[in-house]
MISELUM-226353 format. One record per atom (N, C-alpha, C, O): x, y, z; residue number from 1; residue in one letter. Coordinates in steps of 0.05 Angstrom, whole numbers, plus 5000, padded with zeros to 4 digits. Each point is the difference from the previous one (the first is absolute). Layout:
BEGIN
<x = X, y = Y, z = Z, mitor = NUM, volum = a>
...
This chain:
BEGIN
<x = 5392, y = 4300, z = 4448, mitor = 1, volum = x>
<x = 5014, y = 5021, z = 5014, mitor = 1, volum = x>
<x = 5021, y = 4988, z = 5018, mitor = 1, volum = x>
<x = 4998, y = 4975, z = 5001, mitor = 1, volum = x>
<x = 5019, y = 5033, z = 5012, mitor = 2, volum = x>
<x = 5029, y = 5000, z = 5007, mitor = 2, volum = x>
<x = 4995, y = 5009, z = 5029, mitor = 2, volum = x>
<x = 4982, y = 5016, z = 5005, mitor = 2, volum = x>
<x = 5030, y = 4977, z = 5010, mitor = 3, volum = x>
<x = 4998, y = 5004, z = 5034, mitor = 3, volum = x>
<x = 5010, y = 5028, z = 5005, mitor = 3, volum = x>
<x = 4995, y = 5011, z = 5021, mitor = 3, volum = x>
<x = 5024, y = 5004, z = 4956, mitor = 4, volum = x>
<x = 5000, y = 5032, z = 5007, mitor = 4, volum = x>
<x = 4982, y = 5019, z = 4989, mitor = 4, volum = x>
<x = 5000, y = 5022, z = 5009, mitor = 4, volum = x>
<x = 4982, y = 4969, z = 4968, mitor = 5, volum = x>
<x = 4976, y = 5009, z = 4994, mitor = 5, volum = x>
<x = 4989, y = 4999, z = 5020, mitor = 5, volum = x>
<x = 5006, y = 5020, z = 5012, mitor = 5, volum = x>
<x = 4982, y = 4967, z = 5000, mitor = 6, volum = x>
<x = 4981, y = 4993, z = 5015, mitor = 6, volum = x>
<x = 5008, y = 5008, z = 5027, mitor = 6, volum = x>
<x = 4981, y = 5002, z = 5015, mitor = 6, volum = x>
<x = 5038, y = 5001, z = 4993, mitor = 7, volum = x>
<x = 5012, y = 5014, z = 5017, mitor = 7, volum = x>
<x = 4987, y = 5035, z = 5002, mitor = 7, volum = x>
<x = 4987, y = 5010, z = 5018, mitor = 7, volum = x>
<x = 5023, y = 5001, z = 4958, mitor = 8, volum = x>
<x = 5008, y = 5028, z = 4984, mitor = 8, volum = x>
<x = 4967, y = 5007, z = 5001, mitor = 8, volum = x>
<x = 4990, y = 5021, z = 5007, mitor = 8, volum = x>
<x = 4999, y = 4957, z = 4986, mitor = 9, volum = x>
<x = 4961, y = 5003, z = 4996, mitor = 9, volum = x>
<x = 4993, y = 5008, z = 5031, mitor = 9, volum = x>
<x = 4988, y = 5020, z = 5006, mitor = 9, volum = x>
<x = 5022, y = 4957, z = 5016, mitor = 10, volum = x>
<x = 4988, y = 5005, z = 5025, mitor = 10, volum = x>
<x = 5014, y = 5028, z = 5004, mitor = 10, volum = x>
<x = 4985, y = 5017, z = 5008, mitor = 10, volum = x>
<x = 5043, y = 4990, z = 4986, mitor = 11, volum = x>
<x = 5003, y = 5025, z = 5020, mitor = 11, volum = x>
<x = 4981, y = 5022, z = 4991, mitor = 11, volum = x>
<x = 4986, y = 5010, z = 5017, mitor = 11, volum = x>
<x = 5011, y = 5000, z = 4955, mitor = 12, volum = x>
<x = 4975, y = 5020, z = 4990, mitor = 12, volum = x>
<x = 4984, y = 4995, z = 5012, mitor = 12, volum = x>
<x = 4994, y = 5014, z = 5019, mitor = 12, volum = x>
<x = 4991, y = 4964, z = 4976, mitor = 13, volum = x>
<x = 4971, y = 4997, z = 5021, mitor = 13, volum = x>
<x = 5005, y = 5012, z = 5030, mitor = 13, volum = x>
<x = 4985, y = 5018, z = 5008, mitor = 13, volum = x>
<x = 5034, y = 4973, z = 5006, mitor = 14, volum = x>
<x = 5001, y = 5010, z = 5018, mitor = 14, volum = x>
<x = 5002, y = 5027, z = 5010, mitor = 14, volum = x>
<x = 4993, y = 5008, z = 5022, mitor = 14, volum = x>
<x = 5021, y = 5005, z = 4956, mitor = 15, volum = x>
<x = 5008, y = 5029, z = 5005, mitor = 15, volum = x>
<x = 4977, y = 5010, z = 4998, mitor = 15, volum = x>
<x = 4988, y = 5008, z = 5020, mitor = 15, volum = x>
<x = 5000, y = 4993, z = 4948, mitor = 16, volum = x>
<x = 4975, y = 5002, z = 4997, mitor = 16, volum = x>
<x = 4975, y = 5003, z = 5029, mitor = 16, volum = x>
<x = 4987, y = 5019, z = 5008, mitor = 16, volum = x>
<x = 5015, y = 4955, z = 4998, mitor = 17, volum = x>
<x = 4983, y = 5006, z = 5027, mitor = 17, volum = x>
<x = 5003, y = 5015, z = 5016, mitor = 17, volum = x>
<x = 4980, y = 5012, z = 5009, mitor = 17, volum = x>
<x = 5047, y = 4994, z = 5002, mitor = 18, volum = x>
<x = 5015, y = 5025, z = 5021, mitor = 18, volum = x>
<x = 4994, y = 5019, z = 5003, mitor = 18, volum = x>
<x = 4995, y = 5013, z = 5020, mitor = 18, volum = x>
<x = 5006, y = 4995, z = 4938, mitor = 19, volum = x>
<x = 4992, y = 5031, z = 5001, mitor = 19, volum = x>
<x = 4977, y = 5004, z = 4993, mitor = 19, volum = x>
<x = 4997, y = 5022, z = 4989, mitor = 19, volum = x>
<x = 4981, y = 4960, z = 5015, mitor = 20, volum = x>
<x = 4971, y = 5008, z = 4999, mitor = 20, volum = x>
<x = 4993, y = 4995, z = 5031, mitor = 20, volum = x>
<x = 4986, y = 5017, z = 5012, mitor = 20, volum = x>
<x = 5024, y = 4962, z = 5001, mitor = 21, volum = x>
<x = 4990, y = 5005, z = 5026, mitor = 21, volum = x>
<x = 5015, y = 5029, z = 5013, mitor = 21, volum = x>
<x = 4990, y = 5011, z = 5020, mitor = 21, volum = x>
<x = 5037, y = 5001, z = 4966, mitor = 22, volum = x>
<x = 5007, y = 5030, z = 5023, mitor = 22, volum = x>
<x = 4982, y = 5021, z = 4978, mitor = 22, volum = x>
<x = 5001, y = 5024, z = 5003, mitor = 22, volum = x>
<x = 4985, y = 4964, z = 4976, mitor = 23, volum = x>
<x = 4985, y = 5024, z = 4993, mitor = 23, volum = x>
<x = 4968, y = 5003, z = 5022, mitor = 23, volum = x>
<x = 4988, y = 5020, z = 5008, mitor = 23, volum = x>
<x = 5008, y = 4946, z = 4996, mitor = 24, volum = x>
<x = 4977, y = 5006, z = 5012, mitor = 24, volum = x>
<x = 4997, y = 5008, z = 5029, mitor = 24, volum = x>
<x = 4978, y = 5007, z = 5011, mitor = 24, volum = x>
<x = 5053, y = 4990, z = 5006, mitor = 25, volum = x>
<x = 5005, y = 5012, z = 5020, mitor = 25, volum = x>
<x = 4998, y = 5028, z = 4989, mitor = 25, volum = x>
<x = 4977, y = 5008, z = 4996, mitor = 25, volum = x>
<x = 5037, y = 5004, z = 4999, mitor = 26, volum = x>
<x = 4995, y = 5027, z = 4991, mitor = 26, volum = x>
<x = 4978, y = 5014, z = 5005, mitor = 26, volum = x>
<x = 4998, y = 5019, z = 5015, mitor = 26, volum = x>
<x = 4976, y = 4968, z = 4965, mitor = 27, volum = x>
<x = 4979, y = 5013, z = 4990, mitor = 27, volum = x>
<x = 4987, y = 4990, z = 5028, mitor = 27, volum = x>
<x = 4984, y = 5018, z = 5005, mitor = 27, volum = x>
<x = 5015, y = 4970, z = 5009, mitor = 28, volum = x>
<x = 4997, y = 4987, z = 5025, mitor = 28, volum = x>
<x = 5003, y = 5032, z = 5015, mitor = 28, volum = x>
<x = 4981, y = 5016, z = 5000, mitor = 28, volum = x>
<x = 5042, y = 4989, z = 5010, mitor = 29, volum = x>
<x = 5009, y = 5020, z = 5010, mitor = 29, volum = x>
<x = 4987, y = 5032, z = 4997, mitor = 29, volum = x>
<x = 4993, y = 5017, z = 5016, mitor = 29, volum = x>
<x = 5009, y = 4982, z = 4954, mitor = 30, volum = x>
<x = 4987, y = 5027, z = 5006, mitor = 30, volum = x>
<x = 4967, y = 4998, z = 4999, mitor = 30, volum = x>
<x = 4988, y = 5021, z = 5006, mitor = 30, volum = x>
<x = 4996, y = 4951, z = 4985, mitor = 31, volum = x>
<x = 4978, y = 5005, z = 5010, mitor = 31, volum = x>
<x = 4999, y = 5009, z = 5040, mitor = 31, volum = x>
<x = 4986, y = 5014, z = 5015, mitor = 31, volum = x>
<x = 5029, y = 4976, z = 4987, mitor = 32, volum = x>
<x = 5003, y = 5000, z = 5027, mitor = 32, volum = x>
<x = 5000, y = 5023, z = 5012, mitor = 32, volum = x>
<x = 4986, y = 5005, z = 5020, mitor = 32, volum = x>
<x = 5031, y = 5011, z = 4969, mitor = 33, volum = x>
<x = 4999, y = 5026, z = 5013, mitor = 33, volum = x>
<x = 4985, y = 5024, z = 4987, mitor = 33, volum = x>
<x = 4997, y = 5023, z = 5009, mitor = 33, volum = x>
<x = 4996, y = 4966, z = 4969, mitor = 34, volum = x>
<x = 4976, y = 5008, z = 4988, mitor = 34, volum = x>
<x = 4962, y = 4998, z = 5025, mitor = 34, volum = x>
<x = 4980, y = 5014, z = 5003, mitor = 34, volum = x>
<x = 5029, y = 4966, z = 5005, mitor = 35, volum = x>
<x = 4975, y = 4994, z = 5028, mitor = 35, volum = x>
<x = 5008, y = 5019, z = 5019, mitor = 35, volum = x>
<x = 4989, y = 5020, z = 5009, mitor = 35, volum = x>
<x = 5034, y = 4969, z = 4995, mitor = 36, volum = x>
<x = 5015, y = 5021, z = 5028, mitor = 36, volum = x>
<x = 4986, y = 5025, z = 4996, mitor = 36, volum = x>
<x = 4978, y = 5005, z = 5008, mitor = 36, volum = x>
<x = 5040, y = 5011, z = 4976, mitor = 37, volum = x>
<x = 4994, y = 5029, z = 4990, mitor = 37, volum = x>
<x = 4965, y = 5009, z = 4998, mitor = 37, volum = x>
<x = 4990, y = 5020, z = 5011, mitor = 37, volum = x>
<x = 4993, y = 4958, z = 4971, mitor = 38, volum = x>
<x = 4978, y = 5010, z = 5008, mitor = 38, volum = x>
<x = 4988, y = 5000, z = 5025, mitor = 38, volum = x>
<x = 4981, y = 5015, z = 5006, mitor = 38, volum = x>
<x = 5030, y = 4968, z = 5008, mitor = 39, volum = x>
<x = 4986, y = 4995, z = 5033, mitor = 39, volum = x>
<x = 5006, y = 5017, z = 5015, mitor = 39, volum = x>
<x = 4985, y = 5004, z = 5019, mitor = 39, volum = x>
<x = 5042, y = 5012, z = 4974, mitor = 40, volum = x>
<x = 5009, y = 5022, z = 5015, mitor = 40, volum = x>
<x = 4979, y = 5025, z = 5000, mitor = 40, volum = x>
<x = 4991, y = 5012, z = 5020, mitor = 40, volum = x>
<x = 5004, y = 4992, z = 4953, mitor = 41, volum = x>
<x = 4993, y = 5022, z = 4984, mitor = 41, volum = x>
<x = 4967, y = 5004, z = 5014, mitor = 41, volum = x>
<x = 4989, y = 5020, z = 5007, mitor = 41, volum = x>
<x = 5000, y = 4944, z = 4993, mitor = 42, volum = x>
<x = 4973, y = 5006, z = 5008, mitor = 42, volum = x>
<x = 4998, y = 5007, z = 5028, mitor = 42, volum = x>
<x = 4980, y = 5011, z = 5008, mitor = 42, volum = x>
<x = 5045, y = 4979, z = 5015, mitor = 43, volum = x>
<x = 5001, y = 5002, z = 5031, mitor = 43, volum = x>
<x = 5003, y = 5041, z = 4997, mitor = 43, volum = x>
<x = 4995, y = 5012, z = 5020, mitor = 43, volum = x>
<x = 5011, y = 5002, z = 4959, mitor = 44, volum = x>
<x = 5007, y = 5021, z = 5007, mitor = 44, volum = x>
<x = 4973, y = 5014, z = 5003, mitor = 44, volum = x>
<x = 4992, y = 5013, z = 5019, mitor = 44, volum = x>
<x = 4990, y = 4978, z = 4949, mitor = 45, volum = x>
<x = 4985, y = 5004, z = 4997, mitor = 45, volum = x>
<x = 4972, y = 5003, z = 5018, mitor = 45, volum = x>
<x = 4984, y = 5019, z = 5000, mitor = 45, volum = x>
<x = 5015, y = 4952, z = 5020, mitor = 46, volum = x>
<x = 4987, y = 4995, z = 5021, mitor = 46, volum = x>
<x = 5003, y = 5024, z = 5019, mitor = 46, volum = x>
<x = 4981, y = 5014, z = 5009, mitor = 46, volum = x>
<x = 5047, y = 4990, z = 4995, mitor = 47, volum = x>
<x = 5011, y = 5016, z = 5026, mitor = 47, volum = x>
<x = 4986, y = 5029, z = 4990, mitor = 47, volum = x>
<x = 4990, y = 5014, z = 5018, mitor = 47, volum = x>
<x = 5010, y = 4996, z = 4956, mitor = 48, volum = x>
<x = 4990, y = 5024, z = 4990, mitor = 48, volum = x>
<x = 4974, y = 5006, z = 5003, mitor = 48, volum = x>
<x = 4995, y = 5022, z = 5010, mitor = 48, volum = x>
<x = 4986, y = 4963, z = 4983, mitor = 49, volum = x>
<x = 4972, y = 4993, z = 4998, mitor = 49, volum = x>
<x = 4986, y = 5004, z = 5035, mitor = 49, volum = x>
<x = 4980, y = 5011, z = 5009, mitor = 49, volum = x>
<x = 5046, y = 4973, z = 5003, mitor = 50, volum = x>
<x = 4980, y = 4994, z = 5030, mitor = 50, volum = x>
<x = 5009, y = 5039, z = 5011, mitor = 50, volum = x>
<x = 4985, y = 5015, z = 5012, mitor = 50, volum = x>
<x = 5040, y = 4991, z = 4980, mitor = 51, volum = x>
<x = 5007, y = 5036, z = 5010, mitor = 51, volum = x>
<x = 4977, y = 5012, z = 4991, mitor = 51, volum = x>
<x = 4985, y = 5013, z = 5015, mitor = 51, volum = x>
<x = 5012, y = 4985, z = 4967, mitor = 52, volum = x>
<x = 4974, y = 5028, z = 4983, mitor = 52, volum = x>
<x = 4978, y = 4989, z = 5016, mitor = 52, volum = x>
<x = 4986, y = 5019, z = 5008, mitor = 52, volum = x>
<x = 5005, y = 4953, z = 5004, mitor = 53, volum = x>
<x = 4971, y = 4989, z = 4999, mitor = 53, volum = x>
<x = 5003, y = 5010, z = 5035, mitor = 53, volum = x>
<x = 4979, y = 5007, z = 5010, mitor = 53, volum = x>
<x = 5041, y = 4995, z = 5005, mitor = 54, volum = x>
<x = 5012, y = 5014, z = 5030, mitor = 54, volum = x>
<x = 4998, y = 5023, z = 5003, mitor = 54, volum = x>
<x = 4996, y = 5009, z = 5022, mitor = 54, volum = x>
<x = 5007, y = 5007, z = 4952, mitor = 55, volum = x>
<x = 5001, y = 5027, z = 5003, mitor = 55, volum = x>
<x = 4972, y = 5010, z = 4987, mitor = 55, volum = x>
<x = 4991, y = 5020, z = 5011, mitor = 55, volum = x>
<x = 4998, y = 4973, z = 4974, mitor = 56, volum = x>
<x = 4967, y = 5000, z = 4993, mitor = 56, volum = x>
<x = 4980, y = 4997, z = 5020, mitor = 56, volum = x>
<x = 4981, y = 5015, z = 5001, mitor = 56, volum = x>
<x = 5023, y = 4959, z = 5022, mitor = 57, volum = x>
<x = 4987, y = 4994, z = 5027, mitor = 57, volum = x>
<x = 5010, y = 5029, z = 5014, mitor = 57, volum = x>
<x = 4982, y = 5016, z = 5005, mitor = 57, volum = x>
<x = 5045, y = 4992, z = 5003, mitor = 58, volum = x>
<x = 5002, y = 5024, z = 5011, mitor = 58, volum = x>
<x = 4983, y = 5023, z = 5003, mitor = 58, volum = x>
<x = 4989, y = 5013, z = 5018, mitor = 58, volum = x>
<x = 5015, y = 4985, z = 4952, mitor = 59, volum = x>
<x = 4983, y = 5030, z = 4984, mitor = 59, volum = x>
<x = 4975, y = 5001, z = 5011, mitor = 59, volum = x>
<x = 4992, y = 5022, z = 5008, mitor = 59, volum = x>
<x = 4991, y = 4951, z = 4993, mitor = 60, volum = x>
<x = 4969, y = 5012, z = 4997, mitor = 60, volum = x>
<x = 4999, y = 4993, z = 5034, mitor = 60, volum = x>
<x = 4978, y = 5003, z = 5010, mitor = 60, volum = x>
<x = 5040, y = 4990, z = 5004, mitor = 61, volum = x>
<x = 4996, y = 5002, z = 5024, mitor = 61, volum = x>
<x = 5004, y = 5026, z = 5017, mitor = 61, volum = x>
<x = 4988, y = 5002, z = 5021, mitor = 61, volum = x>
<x = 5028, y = 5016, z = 4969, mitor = 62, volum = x>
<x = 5011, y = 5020, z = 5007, mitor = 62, volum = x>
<x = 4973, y = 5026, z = 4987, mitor = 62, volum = x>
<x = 4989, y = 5018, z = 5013, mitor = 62, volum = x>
<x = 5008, y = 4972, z = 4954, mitor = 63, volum = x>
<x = 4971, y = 5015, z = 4998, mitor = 63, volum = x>
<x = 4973, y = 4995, z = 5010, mitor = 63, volum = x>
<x = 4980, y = 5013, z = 4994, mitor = 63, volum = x>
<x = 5020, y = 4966, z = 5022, mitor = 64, volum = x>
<x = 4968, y = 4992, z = 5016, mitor = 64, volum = x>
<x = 5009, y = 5006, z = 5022, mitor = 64, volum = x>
<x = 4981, y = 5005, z = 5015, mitor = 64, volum = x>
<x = 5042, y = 4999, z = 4999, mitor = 65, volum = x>
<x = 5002, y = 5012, z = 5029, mitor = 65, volum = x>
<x = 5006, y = 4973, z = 5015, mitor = 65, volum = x>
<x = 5000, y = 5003, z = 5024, mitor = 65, volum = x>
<x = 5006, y = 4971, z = 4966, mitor = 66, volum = x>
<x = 4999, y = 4985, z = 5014, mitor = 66, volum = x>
<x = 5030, y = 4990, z = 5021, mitor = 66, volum = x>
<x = 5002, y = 4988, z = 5021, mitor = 66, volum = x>
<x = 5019, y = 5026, z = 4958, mitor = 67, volum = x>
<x = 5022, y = 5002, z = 5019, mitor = 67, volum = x>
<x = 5008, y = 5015, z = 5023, mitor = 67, volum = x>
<x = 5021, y = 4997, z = 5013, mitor = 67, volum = x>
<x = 4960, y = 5017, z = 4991, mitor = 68, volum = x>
<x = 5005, y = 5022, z = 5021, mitor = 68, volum = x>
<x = 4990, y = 4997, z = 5031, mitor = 68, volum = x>
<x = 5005, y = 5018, z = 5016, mitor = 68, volum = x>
């Protein structure tokens, strides 16, 4: 081989690498906000769970007389 083959060989390789490492940024990324999003989803979730489990304590306090 010839010093611009081999040249021509390293630049593919190289590119090659580029666009698998900005694919694996990528897929990187939206796992990412793939976490985000569910962490959001479960902080809402939390926030929902603890309202009903606040307003359930209410209820049977209000029906035993104990708030009064």
């Amino acid at each position: 081989m010839n010093d611009q083959s081999n040249m021509s060989q390293s630049y593919h390789a190289g590119e090659a690498k580029g666009t698998a490492t900005e694919k694996a940024n990528q897929m990187s990324d939206k796992a990412s906000n793939a976490a985000q999003s569910a962490k959001e989803s479960m902080q809402e979730t939390g926030q929902q769970m603890k309202a009903k489990a606040q307003n359930a304590a209410d209820a049977v306090k209000d029906a035993t007389g104990i708030n009064k």
